[in-house]
C-alpha positions in Angstrom: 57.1 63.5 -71.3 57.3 60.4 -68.6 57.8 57.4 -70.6 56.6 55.0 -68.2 53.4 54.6 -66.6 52.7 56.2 -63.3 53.2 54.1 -60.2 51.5 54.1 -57.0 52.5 53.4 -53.7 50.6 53.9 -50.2 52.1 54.9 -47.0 49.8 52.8 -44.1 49.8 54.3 -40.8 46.9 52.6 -38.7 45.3 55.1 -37.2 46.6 57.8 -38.8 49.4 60.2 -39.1 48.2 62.8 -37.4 47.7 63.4 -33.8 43.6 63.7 -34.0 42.6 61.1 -37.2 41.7 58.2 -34.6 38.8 60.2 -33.3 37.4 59.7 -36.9 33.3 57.6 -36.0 35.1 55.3 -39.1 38.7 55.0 -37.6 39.2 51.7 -35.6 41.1 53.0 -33.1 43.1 50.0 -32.3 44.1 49.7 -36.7 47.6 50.8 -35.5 48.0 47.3 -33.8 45.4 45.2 -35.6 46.3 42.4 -38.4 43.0 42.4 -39.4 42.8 46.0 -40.2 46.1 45.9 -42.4 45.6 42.7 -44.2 42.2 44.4 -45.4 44.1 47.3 -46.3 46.6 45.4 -48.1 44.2 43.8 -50.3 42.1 46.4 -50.7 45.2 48.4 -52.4 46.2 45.5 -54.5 42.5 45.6 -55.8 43.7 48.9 -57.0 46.9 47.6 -58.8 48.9 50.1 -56.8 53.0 48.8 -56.3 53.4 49.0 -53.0 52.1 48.8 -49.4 54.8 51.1 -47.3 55.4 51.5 -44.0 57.0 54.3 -41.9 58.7 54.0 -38.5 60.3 55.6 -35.6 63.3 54.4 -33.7 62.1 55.8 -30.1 58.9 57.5 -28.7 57.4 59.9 -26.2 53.8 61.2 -24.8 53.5 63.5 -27.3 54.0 61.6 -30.4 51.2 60.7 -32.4 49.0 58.2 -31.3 49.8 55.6 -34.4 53.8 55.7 -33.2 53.0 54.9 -29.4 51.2 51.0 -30.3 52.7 49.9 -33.3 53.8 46.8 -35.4 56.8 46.2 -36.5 57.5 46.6 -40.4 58.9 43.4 -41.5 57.0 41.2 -38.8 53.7 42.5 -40.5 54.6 42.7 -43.9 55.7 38.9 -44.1 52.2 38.7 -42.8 50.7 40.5 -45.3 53.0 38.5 -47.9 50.2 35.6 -47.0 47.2 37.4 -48.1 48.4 39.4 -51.4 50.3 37.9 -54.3 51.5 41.0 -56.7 51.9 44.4 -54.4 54.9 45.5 -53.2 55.7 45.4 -49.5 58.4 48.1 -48.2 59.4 48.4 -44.9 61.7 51.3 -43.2 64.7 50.6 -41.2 67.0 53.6 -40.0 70.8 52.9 -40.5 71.8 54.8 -37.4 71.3 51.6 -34.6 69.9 48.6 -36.6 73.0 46.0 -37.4 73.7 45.5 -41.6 73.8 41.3 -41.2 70.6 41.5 -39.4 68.8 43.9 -41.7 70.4 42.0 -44.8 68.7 38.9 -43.8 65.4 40.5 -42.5 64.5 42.0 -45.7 66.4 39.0 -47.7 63.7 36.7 -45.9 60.9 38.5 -46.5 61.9 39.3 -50.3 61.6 35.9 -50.3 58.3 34.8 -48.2 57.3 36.8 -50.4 58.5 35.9 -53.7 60.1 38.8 -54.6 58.3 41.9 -53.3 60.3 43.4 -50.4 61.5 47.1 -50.8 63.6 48.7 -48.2 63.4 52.4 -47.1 67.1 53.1 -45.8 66.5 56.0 -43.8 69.0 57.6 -41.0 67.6 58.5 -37.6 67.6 61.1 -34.6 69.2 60.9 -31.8 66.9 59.6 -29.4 66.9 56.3 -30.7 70.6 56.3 -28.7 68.3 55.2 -25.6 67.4 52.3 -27.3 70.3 50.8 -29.2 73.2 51.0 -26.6 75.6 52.8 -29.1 77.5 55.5 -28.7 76.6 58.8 -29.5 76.5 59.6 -33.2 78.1 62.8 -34.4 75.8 64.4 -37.3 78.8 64.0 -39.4 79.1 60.4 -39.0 75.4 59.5 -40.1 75.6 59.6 -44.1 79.2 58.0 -43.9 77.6 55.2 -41.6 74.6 54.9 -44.1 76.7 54.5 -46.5 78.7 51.8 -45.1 75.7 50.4 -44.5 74.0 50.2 -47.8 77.2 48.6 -49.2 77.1 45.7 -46.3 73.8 45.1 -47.4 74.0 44.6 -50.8 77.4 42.8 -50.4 75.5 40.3 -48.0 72.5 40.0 -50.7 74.8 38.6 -53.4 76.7 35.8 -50.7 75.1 33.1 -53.0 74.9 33.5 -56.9 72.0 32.2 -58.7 72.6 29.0 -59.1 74.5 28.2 -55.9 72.2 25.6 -54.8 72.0 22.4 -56.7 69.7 20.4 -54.7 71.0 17.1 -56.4 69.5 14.0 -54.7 71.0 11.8 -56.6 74.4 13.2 -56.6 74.2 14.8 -52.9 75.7 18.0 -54.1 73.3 20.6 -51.8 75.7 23.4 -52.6 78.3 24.4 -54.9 80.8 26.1 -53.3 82.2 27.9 -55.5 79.6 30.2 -55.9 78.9 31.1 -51.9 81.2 34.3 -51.3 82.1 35.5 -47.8 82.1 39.5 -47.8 85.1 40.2 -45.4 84.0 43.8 -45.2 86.1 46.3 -43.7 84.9 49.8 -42.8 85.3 52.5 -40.6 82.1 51.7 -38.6 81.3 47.7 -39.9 83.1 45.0 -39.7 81.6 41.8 -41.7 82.7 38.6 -42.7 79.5 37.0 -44.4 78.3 35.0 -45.8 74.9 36.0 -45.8 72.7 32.3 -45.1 69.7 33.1 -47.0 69.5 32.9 -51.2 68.8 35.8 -53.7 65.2 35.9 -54.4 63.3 35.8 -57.5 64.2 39.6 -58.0 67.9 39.4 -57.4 67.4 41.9 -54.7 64.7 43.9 -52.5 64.4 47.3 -53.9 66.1 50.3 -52.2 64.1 53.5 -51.4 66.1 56.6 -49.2 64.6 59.8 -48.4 66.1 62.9 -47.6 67.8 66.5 -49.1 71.0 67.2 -48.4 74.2 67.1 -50.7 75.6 63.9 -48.8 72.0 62.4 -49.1 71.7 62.8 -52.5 75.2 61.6 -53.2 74.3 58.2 -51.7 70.7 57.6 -52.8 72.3 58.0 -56.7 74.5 55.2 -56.1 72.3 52.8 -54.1 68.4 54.1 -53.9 66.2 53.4 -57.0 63.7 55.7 -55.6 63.4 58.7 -53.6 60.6 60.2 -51.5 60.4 64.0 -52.2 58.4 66.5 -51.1 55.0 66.6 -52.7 53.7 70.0 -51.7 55.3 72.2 -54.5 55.2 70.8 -58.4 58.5 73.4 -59.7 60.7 71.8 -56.3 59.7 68.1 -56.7 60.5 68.4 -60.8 64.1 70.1 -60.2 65.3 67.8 -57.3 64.3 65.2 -59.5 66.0 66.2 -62.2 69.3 67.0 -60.0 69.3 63.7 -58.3 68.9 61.5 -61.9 71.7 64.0 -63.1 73.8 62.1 -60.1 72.6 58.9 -60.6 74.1 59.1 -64.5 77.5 60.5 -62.9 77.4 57.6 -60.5 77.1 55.6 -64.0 73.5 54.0 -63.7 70.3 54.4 -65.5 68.5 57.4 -64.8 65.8 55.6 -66.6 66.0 52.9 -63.5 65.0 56.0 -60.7 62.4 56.7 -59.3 60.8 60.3 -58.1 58.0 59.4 -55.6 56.5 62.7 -54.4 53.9 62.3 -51.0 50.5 63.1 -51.4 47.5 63.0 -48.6 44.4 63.8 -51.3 41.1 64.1 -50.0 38.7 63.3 -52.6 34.9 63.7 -53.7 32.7 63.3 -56.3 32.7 66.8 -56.5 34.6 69.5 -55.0 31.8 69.7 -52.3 31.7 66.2 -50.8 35.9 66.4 -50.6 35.0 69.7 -48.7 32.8 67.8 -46.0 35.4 65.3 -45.5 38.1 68.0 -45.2 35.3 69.4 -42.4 34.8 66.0 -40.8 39.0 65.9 -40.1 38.3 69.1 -39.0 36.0 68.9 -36.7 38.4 66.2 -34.8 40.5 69.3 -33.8 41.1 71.6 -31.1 39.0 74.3 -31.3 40.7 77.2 -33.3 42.8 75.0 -35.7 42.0 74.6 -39.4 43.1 71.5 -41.5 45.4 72.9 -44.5 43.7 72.1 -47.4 46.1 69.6 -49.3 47.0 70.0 -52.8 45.4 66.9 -54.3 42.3 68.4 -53.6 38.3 68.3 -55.1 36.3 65.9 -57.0 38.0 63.3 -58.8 38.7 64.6 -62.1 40.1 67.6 -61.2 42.6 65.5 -58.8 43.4 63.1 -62.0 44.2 65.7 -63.6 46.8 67.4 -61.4 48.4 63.9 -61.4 48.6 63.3 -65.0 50.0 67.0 -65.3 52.9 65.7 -62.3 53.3 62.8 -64.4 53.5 63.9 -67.8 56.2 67.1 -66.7 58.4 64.1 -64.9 57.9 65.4 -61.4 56.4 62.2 -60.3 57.4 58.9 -61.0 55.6 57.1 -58.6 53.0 58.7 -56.0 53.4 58.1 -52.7 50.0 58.5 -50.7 49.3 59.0 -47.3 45.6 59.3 -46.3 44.0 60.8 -43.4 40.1 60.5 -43.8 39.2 56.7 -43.4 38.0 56.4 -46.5 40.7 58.0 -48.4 42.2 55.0 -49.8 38.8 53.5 -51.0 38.1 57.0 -52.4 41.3 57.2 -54.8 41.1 53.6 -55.9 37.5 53.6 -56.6 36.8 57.2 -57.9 40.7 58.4 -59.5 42.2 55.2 -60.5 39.5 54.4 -63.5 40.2 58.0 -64.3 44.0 57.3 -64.5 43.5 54.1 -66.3 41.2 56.0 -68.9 44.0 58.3 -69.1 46.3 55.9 -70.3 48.8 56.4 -67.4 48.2 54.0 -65.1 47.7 50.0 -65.4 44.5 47.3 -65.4 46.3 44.8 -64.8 50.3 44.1 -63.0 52.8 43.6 -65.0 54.5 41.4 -63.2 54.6 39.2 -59.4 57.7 41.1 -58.6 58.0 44.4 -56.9 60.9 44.9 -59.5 58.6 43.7 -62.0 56.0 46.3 -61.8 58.0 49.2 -61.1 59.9 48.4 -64.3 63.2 48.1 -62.5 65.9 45.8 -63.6 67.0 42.5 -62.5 70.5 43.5 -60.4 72.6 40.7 -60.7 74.4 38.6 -58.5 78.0 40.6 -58.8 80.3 37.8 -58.6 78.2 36.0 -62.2 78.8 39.0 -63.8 82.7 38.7 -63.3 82.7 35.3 -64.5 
């Protein structure tokens, strides 16, 4: 039995993640690149208490991507946006560790943790190799990309805690701005980063922004359970997603934390109905947006919207799914979950009627990390 309440996160890609969703009548099909269309989205999904807007990237493109990747924001620009117009939902944004530069991501996600005020999450993912085209680095043996994540994550969270808490006096009267004391350089020294710090941006009012990873090998998991407090799994099968849940929180107690403090957030695209039949006819509608000859898998959050609460509370109850992840294709899917399956969950006693908290930390009942030089004092 899951002793927390579910949480719920949604995965936002404009127009869609698929290469035909845009044709949808509903589907503006310039969302990918409109503020308009995701600061609706964004409030419309804290309407529905969920924890977190989330947003995927790519680190290069090509004609044949889908049409979302090829004119798109990026994550942290829009999100600090979208930190204007909400005021409790969490706001994640994905950057790979393969090109990006650890100072610059530190600060990026340390500014907008706090623009705003203590909602950030980051999804440390590595990358392909075509983003090489775009970075000027060298090219990146497949065994160098987990040890360079790695190395990474720890510049990052050693340029999070450059100021303690109470580093910042403020004192008019006294003119003390800073104590000094408690700003600490990082002088990192790695095989692929080289640091000095200090960071130049405070903690925020959640210590930290929350770290998500995705991925499945051995080195993968080895690094989420030290640094990630949540993992995206795969969603499609309920027996995978509870065992590598189960094996990665075995991990994150060998790598002496919580396992209490981890988070299993299995994807889901549901389409849903009032009854079985209307989900059918919006299945039908995607559909119809493809070539001729193609069928739409029917996906496993599927049917009217009791039938779909009740595959989550099952995911929930057997500690498959800490937090859903959802990713919608039909226009209307999000409006569909949070106005037809949420007052279910809610009736069920699972999910919440009101936040918890303003922090992202606060809602996902994660702890406070503190600073790691006041803990050694």
């Amino acid at each position: 039995m899951n002793r927390k309440k579910l949480k719920i996160g949604a995965i936002v890609d404009g127009v869609g993640w698929s290469h035909t969703a845009w044709r949808h009548p509903n589907m503006p099909s310039n969302a990918s690149e409109s503020i308009d269309f995701y600061a609706a989205k964004a409030r419309r999904l804290e309407e529905g208490k969920f924890d977190m807007v989330f947003l995927a990237d790519v680190s290069h493109i090509g004609p044949g991507m889908i049409p979302h990747y090829l004119s798109m924001f990026e994550g942290v620009s829009i999100l600090s946006a979208l930190s204007m117009v909400t005021s409790h939902i969490g706001l994640v944004a994905t950057i790979a560790t393969s090109y990006a530069d650890p100072f610059t991501v530190a600060r990026q996600m340390a500014s907008l943790d706090k623009i705003s005020n203590g909602r950030a999450g980051w999804n440390a993912i590595t990358s392909n190799p075509g983003g090489l085209a775009n970075y000027s680095r060298r090219h990146l043996h497949k065994s160098d990309l987990y040890p360079m994540k790695e190395e990474f994550i720890e510049v990052v969270e050693g340029l999070w805690d450059s100021y303690e808490d109470d580093a910042f006096m403020r004192d008019k009267k006294t003119g003390s701005f800073l104590n000094p004391s408690k700003m600490h350089p990082l002088y990192y020294r790695g095989k692929y980063f080289s640091v000095d710090g200090p960071l130049n941006i405070s903690r925020s009012v959640q210590g930290r922004p929350v770290i998500f990873q995705a991925g499945t090998s051995n080195e993968f998991m080895d690094i989420a359970a030290k640094h990630a407090e949540g993992v995206l799994v795969n969603g499609d099968d309920l027996h995978y997603a509870k065992q590598f849940g189960l094996e990665l929180k075995r991990r994150v107690v060998i790598a002496g934390r919580s396992a209490d403090n981890f988070l299993i957030m299995p994807t889901q695209n549901p389409i849903v109905g009032r009854t079985e039949a209307e989900a059918r006819e919006k299945l039908q509608e995607l559909e119809r947006l493809l070539p001729p000859g193609y069928r739409m898998p029917k996906p496993l959050l599927f049917g009217s919207a009791e039938d779909v609460a009740d595959q989550i509370e099952h995911w929930h109850g057997v500690g498959a799914m800490d937090l859903l992840l959802l990713r919608m294709e039909h226009p209307s899917g999000f409006d569909d979950f949070i106005d037809l399956v949420v007052p279910l969950l809610q009736k069920k006693g699972i999910f919440r009627t009101e936040y918890e908290a303003s922090t992202l930390r606060g809602n996902l009942e994660l702890p406070y990390i503190p600073n790691r030089y006041s803990v050694e004092r």
